[in-house]
TIZA-182038 format. One line per 5 residues: number of its first residue (from 1); their letters; for each residue x, y, z of N, C-alpha, C, CB. Coordinates in steps of 0.02 Angstrom, whole numbers, plus 50000, padded with zeros to 5 digits. Each point is the difference from the previous one (the first is absolute). Glycine has a CB too. Layout:
BEGIN
NUM	a	X,Y,Z,X,Y,Z,X,Y,Z,X,Y,Z | ...
//
This chain:
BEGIN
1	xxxxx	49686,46479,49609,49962,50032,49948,50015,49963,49935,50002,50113,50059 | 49958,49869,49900,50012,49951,49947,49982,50058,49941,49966,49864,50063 | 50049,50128,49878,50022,50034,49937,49932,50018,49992,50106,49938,49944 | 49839,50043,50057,49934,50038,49978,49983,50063,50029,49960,49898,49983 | 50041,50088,50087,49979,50060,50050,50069,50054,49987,49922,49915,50112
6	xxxxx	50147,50055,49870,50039,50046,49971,49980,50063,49958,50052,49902,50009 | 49923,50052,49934,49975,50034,49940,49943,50032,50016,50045,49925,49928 | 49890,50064,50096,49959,50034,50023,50009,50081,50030,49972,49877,50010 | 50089,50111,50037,50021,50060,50034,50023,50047,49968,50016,49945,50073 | 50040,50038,49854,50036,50033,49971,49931,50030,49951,50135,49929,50019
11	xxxxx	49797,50025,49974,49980,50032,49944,49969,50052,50019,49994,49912,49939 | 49970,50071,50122,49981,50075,50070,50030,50062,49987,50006,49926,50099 | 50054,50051,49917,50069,50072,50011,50002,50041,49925,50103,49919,50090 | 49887,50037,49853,50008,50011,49935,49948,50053,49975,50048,49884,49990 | 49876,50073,50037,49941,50014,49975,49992,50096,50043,49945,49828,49985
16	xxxxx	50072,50173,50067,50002,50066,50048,50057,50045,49971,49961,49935,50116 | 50081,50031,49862,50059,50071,49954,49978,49999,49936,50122,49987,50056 | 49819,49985,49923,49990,50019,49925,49942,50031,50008,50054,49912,49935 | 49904,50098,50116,49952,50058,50032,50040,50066,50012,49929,49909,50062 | 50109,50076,49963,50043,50065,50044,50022,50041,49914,50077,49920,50155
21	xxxxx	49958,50043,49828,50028,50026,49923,49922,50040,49970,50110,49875,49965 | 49856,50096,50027,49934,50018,49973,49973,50071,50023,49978,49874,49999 | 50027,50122,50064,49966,50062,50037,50053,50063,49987,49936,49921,50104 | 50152,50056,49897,50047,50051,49967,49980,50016,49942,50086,49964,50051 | 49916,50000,49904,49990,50018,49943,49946,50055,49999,50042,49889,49963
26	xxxxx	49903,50100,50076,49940,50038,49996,50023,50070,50010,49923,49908,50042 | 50113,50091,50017,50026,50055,50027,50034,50045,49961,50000,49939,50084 | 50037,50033,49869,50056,50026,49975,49969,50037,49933,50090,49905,50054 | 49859,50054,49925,49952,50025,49941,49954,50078,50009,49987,49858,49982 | 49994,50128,50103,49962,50038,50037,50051,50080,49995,49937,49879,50089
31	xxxxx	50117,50111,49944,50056,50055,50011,50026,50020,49914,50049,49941,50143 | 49964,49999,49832,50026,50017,49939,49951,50079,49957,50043,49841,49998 | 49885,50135,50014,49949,50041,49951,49995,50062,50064,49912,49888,49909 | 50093,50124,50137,49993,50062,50045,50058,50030,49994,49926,49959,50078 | 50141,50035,49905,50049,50037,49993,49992,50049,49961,50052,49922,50025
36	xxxxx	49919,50077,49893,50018,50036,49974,49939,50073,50022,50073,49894,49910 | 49865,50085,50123,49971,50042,50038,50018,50024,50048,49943,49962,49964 | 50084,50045,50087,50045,50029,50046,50059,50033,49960,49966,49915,50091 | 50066,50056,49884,50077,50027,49946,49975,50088,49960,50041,49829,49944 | 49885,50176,50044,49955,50031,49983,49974,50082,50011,49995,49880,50006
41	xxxxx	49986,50083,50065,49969,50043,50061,50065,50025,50008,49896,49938,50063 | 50167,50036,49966,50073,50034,49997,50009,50075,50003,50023,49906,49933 | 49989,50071,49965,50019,50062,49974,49928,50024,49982,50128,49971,49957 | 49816,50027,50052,49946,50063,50011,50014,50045,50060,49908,49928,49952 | 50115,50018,50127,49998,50043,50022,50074,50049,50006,49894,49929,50042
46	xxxxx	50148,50054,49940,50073,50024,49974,49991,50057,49955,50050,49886,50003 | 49920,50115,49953,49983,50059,49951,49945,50045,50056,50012,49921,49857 | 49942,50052,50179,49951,50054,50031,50060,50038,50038,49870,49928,50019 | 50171,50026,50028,50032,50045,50043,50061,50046,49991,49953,49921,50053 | 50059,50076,49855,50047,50023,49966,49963,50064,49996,50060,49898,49942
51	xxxxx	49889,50121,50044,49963,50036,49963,49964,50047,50056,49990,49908,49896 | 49992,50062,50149,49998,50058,50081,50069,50032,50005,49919,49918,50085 | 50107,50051,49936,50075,50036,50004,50019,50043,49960,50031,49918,50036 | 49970,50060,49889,49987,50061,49966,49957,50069,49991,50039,49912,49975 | 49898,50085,50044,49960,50058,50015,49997,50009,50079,49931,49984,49889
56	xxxxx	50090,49988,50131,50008,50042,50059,50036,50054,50029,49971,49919,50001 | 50006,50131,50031,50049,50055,50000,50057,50003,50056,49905,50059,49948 | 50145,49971,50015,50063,50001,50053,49998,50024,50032,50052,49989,49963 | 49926,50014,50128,50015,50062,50033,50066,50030,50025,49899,49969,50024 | 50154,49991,49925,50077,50023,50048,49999,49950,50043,50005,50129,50007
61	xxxxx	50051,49897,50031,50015,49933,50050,49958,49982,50043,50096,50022,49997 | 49896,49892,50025,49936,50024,50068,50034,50032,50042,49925,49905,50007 | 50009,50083,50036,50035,50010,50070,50024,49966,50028,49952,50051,50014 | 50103,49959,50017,50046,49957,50054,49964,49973,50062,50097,50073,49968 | 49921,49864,50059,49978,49974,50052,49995,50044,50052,50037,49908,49963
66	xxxxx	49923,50092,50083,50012,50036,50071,50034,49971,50040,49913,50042,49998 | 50154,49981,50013,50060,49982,50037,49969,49980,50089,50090,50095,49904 | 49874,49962,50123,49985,49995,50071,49918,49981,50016,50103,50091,50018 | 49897,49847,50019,49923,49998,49999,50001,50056,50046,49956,49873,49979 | 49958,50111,50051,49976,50045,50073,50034,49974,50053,49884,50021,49971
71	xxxxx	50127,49904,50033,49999,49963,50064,50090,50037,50002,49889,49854,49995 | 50161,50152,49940,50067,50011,50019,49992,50079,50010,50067,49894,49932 | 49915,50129,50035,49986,50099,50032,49997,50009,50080,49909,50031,49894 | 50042,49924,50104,49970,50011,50106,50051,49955,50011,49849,50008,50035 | 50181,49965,49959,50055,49958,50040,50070,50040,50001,49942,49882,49961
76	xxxxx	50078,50151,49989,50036,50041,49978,49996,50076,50058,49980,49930,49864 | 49966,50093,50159,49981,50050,50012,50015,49990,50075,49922,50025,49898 | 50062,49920,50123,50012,49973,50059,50075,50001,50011,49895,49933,49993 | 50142,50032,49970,50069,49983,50001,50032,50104,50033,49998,49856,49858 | 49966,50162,50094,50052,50066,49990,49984,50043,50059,50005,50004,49866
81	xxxxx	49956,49988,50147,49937,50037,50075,50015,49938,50060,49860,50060,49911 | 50192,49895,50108,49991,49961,50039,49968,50022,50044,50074,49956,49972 | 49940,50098,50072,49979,50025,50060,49920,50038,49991,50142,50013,50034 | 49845,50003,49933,49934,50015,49980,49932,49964,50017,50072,50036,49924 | 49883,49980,50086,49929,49965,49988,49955,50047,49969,50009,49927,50099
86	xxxxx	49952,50025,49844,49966,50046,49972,49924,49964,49994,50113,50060,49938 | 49841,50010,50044,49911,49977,49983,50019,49966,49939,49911,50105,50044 | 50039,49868,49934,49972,50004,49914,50031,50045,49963,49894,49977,50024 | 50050,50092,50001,50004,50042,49959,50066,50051,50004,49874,49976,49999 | 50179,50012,50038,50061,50014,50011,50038,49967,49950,49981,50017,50113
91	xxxxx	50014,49936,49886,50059,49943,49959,49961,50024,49930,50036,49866,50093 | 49898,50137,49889,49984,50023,49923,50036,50076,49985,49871,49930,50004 | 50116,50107,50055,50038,50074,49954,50075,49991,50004,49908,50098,50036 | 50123,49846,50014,50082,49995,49973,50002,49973,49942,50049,49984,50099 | 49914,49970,49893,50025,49968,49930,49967,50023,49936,50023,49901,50065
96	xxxxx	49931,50140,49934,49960,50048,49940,49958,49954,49980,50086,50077,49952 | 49893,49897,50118,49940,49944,49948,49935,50051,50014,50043,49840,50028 | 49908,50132,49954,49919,50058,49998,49962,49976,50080,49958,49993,49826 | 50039,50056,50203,49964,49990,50069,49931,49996,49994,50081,50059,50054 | 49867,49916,49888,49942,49981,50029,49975,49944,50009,49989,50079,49969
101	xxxxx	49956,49912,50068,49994,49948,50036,50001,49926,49963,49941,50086,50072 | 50030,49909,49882,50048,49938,49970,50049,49977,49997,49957,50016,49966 | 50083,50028,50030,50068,49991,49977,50037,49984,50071,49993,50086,49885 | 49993,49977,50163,49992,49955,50068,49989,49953,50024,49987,50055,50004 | 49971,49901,50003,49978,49943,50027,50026,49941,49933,49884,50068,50085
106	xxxxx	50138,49958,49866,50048,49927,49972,50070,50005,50024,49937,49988,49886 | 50098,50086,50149,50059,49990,50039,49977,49993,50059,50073,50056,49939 | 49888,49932,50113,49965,49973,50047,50004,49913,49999,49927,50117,49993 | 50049,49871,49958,49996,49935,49982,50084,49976,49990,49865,50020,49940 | 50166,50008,50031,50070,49968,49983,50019,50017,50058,50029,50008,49880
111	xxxxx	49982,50019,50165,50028,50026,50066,49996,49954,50059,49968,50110,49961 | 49948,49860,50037,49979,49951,50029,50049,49924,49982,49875,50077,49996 | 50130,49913,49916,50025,49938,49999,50085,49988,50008,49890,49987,49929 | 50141,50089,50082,50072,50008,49999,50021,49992,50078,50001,50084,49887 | 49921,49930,50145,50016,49982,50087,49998,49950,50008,49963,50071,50046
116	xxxxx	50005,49889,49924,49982,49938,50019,50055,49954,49988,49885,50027,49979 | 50156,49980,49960,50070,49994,49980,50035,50008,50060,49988,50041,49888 | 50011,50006,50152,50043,50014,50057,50059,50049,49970,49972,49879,50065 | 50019,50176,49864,50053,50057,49984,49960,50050,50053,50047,49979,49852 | 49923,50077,50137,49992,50054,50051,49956,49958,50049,50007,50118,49922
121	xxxxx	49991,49943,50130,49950,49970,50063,49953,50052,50029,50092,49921,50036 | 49853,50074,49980,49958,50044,50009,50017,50015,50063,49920,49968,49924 | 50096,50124,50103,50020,50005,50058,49954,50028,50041,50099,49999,49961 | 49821,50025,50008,49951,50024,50014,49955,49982,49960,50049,50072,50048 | 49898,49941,49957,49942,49986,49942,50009,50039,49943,49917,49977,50081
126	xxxxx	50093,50008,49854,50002,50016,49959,50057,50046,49966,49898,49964,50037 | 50156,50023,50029,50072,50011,49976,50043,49951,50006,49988,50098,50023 | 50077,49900,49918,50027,49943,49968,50059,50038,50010,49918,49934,49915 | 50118,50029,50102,50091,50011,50016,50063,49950,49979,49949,50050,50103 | 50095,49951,49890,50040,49945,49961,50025,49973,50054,50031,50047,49892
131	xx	49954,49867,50121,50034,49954,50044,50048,50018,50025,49968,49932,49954 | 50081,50059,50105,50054,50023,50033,50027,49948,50026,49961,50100,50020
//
């Protein structure tokens, strides 16, 4: 490689980082002028959500999480009744859930996917007993 094509290359490499610089700069001009618009929006929305909070009313404490889903109640119910088999609508009046038919057929439905799990086992049609 002889000193021209040297220089040629370096002026390449030169000429492409004084593009690159160029397009930063752009960038930086670009970000520079959008900051103080965002910085903006911020505290508007900082003061909006200051200011809900403030009129909003206290109801006291919430409410607390629900400790027991459905799926641990009926699993629970099972545990304690090992020897037991129960309907649907058996396992709803042990556990004080509401026996109509909705409410049924979504513990129908969970009953189905807790068998399928392999926890209770159906020992007749539409009675559920805890694995043994």
């Amino acid at each position: 490689m002889n000193i021209t094509e040297l220089l040629k290359g370096l002026q390449a490499r030169q000429d492409g980082a004084n593009a690159r610089a160029g397009e930063l700069r752009g960038r930086i001009e670009h970000l520079t002028a959008a900051l103080p618009e965002t910085e903006a929006r911020l505290a508007d929305l900082a003061t909006t959500r200051k200011v809900i909070a403030e009129l909003a009313p206290t109801g006291g404490e919430p409410d607390p999480p629900e400790t027991t889903t459905a799926y641990q109640a009926i699993l629970n119910s099972f545990n304690q009744h090992a020897d037991q088999a129960f309907r649907v609508r058996e396992l709803h009046e042990l556990l004080g859930m509401p026996t109509d038919a909705p409410a049924l057929n979504v513990t129908r439905s969970r009953l189905g996917r807790l068998t399928r799990q392999g926890f209770p086992v159906p020992p007749g049609y539409g009675v559920y007993q805890k694995r043994t």
